[in-house]
C-alpha positions as protocol buffer text, in pm:
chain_id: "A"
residue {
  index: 1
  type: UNK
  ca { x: 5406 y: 1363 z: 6257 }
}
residue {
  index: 2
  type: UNK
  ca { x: 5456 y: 1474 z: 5906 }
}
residue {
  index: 3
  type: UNK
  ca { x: 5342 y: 1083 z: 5801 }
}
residue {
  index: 4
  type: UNK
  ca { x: 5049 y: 1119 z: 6000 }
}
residue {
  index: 5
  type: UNK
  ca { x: 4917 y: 1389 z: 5850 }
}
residue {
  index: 6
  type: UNK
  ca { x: 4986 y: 1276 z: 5499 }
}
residue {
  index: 7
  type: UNK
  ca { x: 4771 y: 1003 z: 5587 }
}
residue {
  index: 8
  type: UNK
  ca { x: 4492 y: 1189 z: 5693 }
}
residue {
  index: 9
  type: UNK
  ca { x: 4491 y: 1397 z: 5407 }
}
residue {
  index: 10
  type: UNK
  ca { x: 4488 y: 1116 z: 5194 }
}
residue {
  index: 11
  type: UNK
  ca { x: 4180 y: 975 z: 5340 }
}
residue {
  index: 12
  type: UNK
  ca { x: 3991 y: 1258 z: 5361 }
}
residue {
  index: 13
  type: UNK
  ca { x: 4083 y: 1346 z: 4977 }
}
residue {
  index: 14
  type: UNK
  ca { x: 3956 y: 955 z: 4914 }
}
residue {
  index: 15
  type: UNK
  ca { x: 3615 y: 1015 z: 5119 }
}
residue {
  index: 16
  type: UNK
  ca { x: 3594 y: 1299 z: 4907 }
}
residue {
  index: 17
  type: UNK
  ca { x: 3599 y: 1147 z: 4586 }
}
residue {
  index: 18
  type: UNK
  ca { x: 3394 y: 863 z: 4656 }
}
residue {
  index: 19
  type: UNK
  ca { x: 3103 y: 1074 z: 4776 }
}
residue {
  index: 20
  type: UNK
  ca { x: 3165 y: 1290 z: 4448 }
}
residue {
  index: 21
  type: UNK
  ca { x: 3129 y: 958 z: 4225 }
}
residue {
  index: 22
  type: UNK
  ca { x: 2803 y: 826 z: 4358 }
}
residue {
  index: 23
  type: UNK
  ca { x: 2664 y: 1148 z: 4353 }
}
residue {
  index: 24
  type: UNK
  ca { x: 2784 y: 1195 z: 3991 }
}
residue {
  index: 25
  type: UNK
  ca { x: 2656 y: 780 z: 3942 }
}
residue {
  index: 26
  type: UNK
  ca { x: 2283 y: 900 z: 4124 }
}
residue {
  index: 27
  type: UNK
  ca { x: 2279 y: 1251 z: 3873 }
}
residue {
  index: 28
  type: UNK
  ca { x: 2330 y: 1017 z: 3525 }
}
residue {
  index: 29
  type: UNK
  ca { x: 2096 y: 812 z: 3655 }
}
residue {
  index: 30
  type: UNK
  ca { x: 1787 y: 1112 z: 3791 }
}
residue {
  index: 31
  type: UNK
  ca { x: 1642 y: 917 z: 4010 }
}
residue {
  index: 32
  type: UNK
  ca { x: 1812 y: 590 z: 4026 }
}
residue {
  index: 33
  type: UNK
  ca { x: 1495 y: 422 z: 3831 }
}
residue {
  index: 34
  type: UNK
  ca { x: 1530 y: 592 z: 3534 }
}
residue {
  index: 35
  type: UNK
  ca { x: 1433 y: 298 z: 3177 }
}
residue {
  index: 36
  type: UNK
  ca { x: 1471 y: 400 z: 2851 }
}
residue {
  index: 37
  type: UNK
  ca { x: 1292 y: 138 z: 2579 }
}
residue {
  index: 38
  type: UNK
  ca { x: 1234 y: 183 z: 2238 }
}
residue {
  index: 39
  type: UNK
  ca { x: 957 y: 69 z: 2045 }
}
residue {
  index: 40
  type: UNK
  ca { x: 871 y: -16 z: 1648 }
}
residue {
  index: 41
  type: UNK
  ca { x: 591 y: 138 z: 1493 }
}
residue {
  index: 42
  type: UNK
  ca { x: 392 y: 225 z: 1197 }
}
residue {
  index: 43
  type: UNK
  ca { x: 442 y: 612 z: 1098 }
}
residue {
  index: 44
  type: UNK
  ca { x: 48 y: 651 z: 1175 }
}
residue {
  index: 45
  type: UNK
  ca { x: -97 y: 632 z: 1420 }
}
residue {
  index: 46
  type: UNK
  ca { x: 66 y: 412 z: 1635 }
}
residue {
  index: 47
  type: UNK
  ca { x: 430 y: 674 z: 1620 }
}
residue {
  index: 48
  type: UNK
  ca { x: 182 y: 940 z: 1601 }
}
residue {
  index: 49
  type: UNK
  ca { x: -17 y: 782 z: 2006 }
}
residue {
  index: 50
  type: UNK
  ca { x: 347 y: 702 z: 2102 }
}
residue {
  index: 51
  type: UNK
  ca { x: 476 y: 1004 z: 2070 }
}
residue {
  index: 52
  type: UNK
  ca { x: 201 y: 1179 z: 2272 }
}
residue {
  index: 53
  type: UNK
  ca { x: 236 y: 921 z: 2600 }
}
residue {
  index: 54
  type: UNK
  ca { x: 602 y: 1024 z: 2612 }
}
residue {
  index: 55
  type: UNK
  ca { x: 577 y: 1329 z: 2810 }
}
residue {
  index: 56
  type: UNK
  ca { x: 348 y: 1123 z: 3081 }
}
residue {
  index: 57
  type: UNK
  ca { x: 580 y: 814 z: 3049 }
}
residue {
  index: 58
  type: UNK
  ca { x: 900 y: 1034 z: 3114 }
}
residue {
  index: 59
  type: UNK
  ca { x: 661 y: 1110 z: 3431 }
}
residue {
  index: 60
  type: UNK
  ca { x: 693 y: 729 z: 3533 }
}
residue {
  index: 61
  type: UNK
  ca { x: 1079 y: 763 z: 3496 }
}
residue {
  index: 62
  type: UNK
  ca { x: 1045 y: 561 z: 3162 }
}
residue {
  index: 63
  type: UNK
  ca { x: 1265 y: 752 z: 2831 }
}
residue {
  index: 64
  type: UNK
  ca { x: 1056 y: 652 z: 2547 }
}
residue {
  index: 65
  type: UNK
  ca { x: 1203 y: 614 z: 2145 }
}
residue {
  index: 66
  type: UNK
  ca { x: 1015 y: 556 z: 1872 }
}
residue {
  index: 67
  type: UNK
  ca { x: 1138 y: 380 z: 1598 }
}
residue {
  index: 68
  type: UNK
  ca { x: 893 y: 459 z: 1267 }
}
residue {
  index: 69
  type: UNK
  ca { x: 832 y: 131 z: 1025 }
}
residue {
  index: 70
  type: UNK
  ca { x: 670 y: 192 z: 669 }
}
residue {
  index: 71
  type: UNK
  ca { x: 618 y: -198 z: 625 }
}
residue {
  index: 72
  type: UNK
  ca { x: 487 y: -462 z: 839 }
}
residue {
  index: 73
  type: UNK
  ca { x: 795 y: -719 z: 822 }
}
residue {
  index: 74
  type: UNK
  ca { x: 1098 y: -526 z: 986 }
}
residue {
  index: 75
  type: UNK
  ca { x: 938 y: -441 z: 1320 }
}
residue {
  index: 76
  type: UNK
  ca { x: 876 y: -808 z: 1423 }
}
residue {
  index: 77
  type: UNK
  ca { x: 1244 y: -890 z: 1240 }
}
residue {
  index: 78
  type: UNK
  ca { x: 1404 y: -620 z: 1460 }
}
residue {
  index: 79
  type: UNK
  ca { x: 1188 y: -699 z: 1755 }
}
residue {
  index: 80
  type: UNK
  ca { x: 1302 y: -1087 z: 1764 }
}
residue {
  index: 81
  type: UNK
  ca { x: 1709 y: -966 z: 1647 }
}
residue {
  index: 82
  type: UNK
  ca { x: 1680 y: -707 z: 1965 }
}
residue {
  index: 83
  type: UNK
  ca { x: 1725 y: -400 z: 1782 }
}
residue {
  index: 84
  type: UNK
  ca { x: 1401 y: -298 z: 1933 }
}
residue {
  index: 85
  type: UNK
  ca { x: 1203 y: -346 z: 2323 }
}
residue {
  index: 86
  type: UNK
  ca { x: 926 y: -348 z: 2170 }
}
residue {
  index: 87
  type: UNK
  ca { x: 646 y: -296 z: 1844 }
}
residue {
  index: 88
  type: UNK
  ca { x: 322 y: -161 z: 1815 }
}
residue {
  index: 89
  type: UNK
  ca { x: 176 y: -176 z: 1445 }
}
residue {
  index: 90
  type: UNK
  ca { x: -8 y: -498 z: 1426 }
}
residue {
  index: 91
  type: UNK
  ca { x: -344 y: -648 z: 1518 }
}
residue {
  index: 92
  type: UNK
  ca { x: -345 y: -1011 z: 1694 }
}
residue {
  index: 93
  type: UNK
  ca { x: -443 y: -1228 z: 1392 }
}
residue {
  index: 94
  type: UNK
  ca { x: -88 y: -1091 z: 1207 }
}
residue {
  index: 95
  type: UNK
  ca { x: 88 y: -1128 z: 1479 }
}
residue {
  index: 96
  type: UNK
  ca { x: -50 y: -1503 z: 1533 }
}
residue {
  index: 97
  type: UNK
  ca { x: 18 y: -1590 z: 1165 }
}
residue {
  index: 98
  type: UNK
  ca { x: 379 y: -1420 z: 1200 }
}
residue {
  index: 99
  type: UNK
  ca { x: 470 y: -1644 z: 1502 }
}
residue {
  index: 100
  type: UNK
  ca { x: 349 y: -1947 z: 1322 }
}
residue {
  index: 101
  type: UNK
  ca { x: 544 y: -1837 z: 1015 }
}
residue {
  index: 102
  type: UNK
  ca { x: 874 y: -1714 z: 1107 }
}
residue {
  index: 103
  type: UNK
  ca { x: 946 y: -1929 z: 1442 }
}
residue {
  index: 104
  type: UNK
  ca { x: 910 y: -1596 z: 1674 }
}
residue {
  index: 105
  type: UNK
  ca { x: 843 y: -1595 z: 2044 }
}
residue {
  index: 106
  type: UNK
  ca { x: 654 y: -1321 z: 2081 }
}
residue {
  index: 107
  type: UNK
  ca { x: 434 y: -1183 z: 2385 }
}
residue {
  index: 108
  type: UNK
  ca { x: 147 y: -980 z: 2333 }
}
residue {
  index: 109
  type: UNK
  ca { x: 116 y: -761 z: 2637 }
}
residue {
  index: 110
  type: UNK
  ca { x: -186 y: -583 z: 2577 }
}
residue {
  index: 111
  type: UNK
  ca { x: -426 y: -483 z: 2330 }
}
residue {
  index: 112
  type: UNK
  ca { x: -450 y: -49 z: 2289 }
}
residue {
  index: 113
  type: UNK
  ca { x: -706 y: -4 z: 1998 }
}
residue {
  index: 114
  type: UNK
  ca { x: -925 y: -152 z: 1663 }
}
residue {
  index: 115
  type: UNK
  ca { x: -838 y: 50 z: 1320 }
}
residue {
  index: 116
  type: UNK
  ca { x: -1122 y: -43 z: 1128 }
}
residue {
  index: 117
  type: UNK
  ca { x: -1104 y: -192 z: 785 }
}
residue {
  index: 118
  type: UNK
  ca { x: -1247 y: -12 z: 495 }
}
residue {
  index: 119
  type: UNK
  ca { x: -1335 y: -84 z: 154 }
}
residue {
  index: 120
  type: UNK
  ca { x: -1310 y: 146 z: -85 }
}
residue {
  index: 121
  type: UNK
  ca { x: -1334 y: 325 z: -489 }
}
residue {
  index: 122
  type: UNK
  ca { x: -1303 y: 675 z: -613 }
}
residue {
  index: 123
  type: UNK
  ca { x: -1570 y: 544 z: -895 }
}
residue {
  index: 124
  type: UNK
  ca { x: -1839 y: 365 z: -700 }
}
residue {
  index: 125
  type: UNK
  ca { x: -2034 y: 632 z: -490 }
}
residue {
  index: 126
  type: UNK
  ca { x: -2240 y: 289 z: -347 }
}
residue {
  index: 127
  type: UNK
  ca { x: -2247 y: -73 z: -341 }
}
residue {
  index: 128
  type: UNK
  ca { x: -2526 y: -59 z: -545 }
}
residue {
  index: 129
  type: UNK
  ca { x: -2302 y: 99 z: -840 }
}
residue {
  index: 130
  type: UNK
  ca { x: -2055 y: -210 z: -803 }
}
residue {
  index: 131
  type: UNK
  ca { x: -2039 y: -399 z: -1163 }
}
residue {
  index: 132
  type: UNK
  ca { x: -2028 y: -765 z: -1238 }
}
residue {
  index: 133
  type: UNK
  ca { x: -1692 y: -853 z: -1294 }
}
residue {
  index: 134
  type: UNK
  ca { x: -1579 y: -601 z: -1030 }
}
residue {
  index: 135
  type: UNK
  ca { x: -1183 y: -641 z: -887 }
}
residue {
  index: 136
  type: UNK
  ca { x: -1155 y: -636 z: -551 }
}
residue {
  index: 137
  type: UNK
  ca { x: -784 y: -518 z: -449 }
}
residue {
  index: 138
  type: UNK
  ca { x: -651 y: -689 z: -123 }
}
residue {
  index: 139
  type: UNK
  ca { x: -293 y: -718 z: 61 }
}
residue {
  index: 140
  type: UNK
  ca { x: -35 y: -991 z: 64 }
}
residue {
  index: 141
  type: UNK
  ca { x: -93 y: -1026 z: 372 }
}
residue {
  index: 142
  type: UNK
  ca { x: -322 y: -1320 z: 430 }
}
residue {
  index: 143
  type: UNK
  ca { x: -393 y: -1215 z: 737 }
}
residue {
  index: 144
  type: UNK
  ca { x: -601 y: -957 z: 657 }
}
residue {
  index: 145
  type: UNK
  ca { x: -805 y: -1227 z: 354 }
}
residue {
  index: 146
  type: UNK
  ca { x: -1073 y: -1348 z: 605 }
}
residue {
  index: 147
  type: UNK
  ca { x: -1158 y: -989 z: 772 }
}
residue {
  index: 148
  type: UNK
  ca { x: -1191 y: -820 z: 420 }
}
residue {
  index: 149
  type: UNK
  ca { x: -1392 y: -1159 z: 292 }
}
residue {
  index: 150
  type: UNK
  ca { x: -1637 y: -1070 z: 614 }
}
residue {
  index: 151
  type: UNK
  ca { x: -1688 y: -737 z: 493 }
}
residue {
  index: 152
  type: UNK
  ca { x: -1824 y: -828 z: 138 }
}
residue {
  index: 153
  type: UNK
  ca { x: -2002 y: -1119 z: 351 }
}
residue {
  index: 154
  type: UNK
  ca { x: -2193 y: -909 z: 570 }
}
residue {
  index: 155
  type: UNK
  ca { x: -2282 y: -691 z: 245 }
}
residue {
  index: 156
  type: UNK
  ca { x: -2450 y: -934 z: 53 }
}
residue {
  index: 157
  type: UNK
  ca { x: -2193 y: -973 z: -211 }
}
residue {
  index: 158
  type: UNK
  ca { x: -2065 y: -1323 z: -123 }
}
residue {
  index: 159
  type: UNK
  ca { x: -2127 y: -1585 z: 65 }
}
residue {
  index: 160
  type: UNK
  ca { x: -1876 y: -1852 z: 254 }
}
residue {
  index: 161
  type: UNK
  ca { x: -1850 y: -2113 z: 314 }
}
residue {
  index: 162
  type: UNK
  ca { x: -2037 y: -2205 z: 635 }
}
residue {
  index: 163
  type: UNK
  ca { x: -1788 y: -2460 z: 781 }
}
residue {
  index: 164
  type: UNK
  ca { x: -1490 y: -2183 z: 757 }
}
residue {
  index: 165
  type: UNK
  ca { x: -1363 y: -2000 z: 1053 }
}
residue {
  index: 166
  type: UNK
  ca { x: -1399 y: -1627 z: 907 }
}
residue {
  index: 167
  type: UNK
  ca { x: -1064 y: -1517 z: 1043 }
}
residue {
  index: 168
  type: UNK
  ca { x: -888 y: -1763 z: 818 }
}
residue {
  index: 169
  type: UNK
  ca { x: -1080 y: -1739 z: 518 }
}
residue {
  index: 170
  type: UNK
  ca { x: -924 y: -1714 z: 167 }
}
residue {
  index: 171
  type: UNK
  ca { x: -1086 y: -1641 z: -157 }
}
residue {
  index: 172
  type: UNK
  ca { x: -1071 y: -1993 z: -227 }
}
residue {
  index: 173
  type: UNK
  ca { x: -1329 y: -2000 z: 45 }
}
residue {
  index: 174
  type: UNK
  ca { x: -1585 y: -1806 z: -154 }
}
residue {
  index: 175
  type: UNK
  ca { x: -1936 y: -2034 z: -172 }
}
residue {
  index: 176
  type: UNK
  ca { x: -2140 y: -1788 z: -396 }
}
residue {
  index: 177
  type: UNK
  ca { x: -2040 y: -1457 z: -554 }
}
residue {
  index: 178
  type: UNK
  ca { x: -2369 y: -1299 z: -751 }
}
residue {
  index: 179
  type: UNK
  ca { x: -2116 y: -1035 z: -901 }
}
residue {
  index: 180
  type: UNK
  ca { x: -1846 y: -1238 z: -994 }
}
residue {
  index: 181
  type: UNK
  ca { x: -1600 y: -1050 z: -824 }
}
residue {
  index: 182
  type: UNK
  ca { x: -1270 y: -1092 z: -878 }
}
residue {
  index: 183
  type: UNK
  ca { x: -990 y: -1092 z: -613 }
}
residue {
  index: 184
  type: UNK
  ca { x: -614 y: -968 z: -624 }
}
residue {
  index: 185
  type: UNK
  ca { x: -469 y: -1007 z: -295 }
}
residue {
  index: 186
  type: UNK
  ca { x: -84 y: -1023 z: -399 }
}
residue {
  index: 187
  type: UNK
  ca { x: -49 y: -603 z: -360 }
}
residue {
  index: 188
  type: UNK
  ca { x: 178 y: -415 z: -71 }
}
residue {
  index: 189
  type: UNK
  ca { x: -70 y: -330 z: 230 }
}
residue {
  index: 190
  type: UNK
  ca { x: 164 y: 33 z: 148 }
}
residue {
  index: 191
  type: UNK
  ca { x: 82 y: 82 z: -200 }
}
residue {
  index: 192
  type: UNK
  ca { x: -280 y: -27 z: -167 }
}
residue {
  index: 193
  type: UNK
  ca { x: -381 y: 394 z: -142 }
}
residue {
  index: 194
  type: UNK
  ca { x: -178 y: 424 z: -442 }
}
residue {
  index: 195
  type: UNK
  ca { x: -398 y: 180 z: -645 }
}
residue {
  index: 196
  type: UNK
  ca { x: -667 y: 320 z: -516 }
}
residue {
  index: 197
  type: UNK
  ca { x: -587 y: 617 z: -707 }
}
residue {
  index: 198
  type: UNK
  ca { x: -462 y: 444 z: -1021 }
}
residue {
  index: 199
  type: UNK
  ca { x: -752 y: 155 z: -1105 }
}
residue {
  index: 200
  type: UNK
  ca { x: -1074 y: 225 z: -1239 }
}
residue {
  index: 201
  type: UNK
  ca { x: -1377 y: 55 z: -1149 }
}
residue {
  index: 202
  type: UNK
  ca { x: -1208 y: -153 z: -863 }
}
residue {
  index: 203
  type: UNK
  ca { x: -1318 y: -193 z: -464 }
}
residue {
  index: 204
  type: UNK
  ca { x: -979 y: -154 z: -294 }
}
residue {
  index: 205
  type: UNK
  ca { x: -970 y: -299 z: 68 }
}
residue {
  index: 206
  type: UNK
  ca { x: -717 y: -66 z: 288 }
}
residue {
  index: 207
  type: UNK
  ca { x: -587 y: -78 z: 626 }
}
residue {
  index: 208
  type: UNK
  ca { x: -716 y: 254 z: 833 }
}
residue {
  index: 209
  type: UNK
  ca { x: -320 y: 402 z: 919 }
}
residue {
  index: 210
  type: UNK
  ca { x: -224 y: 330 z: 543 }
}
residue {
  index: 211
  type: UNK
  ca { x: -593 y: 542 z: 445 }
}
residue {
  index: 212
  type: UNK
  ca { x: -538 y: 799 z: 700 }
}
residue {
  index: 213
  type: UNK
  ca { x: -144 y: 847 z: 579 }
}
residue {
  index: 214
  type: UNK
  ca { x: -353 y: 885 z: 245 }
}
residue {
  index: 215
  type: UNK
  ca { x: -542 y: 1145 z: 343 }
}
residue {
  index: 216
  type: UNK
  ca { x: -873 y: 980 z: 283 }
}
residue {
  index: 217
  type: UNK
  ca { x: -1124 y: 968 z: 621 }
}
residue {
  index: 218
  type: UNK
  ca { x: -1244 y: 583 z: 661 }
}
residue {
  index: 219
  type: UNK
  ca { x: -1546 y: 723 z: 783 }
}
residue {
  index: 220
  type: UNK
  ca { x: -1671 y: 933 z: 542 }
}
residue {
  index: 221
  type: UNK
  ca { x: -1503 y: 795 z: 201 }
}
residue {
  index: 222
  type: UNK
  ca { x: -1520 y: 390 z: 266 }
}
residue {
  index: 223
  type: UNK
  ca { x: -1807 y: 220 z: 131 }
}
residue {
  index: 224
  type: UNK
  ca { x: -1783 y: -62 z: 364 }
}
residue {
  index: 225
  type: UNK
  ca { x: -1588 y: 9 z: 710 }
}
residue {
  index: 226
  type: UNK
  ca { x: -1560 y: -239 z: 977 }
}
residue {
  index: 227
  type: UNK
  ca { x: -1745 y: -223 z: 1300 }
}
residue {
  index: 228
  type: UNK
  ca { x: -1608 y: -155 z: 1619 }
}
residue {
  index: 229
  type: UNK
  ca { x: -1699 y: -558 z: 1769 }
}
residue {
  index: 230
  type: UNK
  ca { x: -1350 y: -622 z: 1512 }
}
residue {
  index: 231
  type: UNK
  ca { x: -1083 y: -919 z: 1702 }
}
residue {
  index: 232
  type: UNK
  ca { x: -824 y: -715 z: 1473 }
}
residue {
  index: 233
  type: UNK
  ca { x: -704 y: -510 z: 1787 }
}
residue {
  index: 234
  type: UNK
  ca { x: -354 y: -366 z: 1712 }
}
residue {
  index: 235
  type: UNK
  ca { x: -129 y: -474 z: 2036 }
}
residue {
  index: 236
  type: UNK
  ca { x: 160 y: -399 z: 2208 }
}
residue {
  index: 237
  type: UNK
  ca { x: 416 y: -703 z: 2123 }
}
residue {
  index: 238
  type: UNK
  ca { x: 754 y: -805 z: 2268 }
}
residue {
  index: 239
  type: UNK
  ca { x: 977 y: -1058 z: 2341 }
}
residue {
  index: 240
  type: UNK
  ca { x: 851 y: -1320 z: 2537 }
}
residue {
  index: 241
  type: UNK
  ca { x: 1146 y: -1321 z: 2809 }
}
residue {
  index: 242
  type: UNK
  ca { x: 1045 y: -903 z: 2848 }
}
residue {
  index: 243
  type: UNK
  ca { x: 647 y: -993 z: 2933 }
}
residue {
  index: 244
  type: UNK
  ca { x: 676 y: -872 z: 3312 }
}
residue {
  index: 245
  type: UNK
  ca { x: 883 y: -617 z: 3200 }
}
residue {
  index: 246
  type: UNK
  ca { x: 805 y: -337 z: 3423 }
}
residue {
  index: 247
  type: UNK
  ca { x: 885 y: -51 z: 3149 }
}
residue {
  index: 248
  type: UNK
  ca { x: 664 y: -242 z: 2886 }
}
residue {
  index: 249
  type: UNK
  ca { x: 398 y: -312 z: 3091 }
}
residue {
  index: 250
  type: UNK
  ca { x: 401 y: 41 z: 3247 }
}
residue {
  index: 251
  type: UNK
  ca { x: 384 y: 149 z: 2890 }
}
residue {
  index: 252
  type: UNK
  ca { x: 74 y: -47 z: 2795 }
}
residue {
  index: 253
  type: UNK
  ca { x: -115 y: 106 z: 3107 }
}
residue {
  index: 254
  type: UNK
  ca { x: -38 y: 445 z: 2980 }
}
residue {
  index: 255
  type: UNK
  ca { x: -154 y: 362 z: 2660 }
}
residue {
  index: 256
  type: UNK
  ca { x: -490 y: 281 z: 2792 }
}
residue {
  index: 257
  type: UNK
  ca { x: -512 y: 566 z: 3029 }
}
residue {
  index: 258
  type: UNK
  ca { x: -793 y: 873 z: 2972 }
}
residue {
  index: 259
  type: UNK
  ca { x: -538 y: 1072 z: 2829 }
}
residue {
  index: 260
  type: UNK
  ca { x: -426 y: 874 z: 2528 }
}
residue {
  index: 261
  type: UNK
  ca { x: -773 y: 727 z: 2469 }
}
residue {
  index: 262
  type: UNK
  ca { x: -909 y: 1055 z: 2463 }
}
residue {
  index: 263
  type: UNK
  ca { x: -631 y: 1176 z: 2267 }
}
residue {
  index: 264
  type: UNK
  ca { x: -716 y: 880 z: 2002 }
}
residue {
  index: 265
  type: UNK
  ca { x: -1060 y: 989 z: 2011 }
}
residue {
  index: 266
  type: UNK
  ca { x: -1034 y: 1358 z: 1868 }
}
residue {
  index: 267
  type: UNK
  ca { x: -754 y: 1285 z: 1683 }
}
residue {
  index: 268
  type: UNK
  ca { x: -841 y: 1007 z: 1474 }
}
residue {
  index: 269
  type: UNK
  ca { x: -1246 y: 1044 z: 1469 }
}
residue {
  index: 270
  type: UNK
  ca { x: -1352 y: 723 z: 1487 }
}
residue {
  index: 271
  type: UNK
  ca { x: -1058 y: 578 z: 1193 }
}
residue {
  index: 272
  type: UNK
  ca { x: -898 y: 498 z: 1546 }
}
residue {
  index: 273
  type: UNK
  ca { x: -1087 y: 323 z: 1829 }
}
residue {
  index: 274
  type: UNK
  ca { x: -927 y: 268 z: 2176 }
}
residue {
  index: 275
  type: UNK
  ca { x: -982 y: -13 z: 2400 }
}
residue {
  index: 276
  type: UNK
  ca { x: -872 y: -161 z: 2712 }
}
residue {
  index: 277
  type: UNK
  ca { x: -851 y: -518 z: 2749 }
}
């Protein structure tokens, strides 16, 4: 009798238990669907969006990090090593020529907003004051070449060559240039604000998150800022085995949601445009 008893003890302590550890297994877990990602970004504003859709992704059961960048090479290193889910800091034409370059198999899952290009000098109040001779000050990143060369273009102060695709213009693609501009494009896209403070009498061509970090407002201070109809949209990029991702792609739609585009739109004033496509 004693035996029996034992025994029934024992199972009942083992039912016990095992109800205990799933219940423990469901709590670390909240609901059983909980995902935690983590995504690359530049400081501003991509962190800056991120960081406000993580309250209304921890809504979707999805724990979001955010890695900050101050470059524009680590994120897609860390991104194809698998230190990171996830980048946002670059438009498509980068992330195109980055592919190409470096081998990576990339997906871009969705496009979340344009930050215009500007053009711009703490000397020159206009075009009109812009000197023969004049430097123009451009990033390494070639990228970039063909969208500032558009600018100038749709200015009046060059002219390109007609058979070029715009995107992929280079200087060398320069037909006519009345002013005799020069061009440096071999500077960091980061110190680019910095220049802009140091040169005199120079057009300096910066990207809109490295100009707002600067505290200068693209649309008030650049002499020439890009329109809104730009193909530079800065996307949402990851691996290409995580494109139906449900975490990533649940992340993209809440990146495009009324909240965060309105949140763009007061923030950012126009330096920042959302879209959704």
């Amino acid at each position: 009798m004693k035996k029996f008893w034992s025994s029934l003890i024992f199972a009942a302590l083992v039912l016990v238990l095992t109800a205990c550890g799933s219940s423990e297994e469901e709590d670390s877990s909240g609901d059983g669907d909980q995902s935690e990602i983590t995504v690359g970004a530049s400081s501003t504003p991509h962190a800056e969006i991120l960081q406000e859709a993580q309250p209304l992704l921890e809504e979707e059961g999805i724990t979001l990090n955010v890695e900050e960048y101050q470059d524009y090479v680590l994120p897609n290193r860390d991104l194809d090593e698998g230190e990171i889910d996830a980048n946002y800091f670059q438009h498509i034409p980068y992330l195109e020529e980055q592919e190409e370059q470096n081998g990576y198999d990339f997906a871009n899952l969705g496009g979340i907003h344009i930050e215009p290009m500007g053009i711009y000098s703490k000397d020159f109040k206009s075009l009109d004051d812009v000197k023969d001779g004049t430097t123009v000050l451009m990033s390494n990143s070639t990228a970039d070449h063909g969208r500032i060369l558009s600018l100038l273009e749709e200015e009046g102060l060059i002219t390109l060559d007609e058979d070029v695709d715009k995107v992929e213009a280079t200087v060398d693609d320069v037909a006519e240039n009345p002013k005799n501009l020069e061009f440096d494009a071999g500077i960091d896209a980061a110190l680019l604000p910095e220049n802009y403070e140091r040169e005199d009498n120079v057009l300096v061509a910066i990207n809109t998150n490295y100009a707002i970090e600067a505290e200068l407002n693209p649309s008030e201070d650049a002499l020439i800022l890009e329109g809104t109809d730009s193909p530079y949209v800065n996307v949402i990029a990851a691996q290409s085995d995580d494109e139906d991702n449900e975490a990533l792609n649940t992340l993209v739609e809440v990146l495009r949601s009324d909240d965060i585009q309105t949140f763009i739109e007061e923030e950012y004033e126009g330096a920042v445009v959302p879209v959704d496509e």
